[in-house]
C-alpha positions, 0 to 999 in steps of 0.5 A: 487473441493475444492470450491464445495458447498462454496459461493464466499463470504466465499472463499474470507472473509477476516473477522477479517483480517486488512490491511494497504494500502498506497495511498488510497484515489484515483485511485487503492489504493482507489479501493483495500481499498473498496474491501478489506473492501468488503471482511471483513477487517478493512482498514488503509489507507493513503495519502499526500493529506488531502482534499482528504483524508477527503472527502474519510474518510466522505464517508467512514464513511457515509457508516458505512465502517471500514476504518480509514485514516492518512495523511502521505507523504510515502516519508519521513522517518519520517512520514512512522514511524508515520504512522506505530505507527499509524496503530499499535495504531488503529488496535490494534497491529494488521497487515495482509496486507500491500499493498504498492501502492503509486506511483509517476512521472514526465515525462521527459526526464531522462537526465533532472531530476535533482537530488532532483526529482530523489531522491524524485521519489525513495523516494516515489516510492521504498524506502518507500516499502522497509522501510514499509516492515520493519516497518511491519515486526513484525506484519506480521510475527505474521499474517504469524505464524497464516496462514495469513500475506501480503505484495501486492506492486502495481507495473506497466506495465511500469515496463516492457515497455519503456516509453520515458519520464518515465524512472525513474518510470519505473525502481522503479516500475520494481525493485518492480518486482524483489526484493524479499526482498519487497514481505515479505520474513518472 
């Protein structure tokens, strides 16, 4: 009822709204930047791939989208804290959504993984939520006082089936499920 009489657009508009997804270049990732910037909001996004990175910053452009792009690899401490000073910098202060999405894996045997591709998986996968989470805290605490504020973490139906040679990815992206600590708890 309460959507009677009111366009899909106007239900949906994220006008004025900004947002940061990781991994966006690609995949899902690139999909949620087109469609939140469908909606109305200026995207931040990222990834470690420059090349890709820059085609998809000069399409963006060429469509007059507003989306601007950092290469950062989410998987290093540092460089999650030079990106969130980024989008602090070109989002003028301003966060409404962060969507973790960035994933990654390497199937094989859990007994054969050796312990710096754990660490990366982890790294990349889990911690990186976590640690952007806080990064983005303060800013979507303030989005939250004002009715909006956002933390989406793209997880996986592998987080609840059992893959034989994805064991690890399946525990970071099922941890994503379950740890209310990531979902923004303001």
């Amino acid at each position: 009822m309460a959507a009677a009489g009111v366009s899909r657009e106007q239900r949906w508009s994220l006008a004025g709204a900004t947002a940061l997804v990781t991994g966006g270049s690609r995949g899902i990732g690139h999909a949620i930047v087109e469609e939140l910037v469908g909606l109305g909001a200026r995207v931040h996004t990222c990834s470690e791939n420059a090349v890709e990175l820059e085609a998809c910053r000069r399409r963006w452009e060429e469509m007059k989208l507003p989306v601007t792009v950092s290469v950062c690899d989410v998987s290093v401490r540092a460089e999650r804290e030079t990106l969130m000073e980024t989008v602090k910098q070109t989002l003028d202060g301003k966060l409404d959504i962060l969507v973790n999405n960035v994933g990654r894996n390497l199937a094989k045997a859990a007994v054969e993984w050796t312990a710096e591709e754990y660490s990366h998986l982890m790294s990349t996968n889990l911690e990186s939520a976590l640690h952007l989470s806080q990064l983005a805290h303060p800013f979507l605490l303030h989005a939250a006082i004002a009715g909006g504020g956002s933390i989406v973490n793209i997880s996986s139906i592998a987080s609840s089936l059992g893959y034989p040679t994805l064991a690890l990815y399946c525990i970071t992206k099922g941890k994503l499920l379950l740890a209310p600590e990531l979902h923004g708890g303001f």
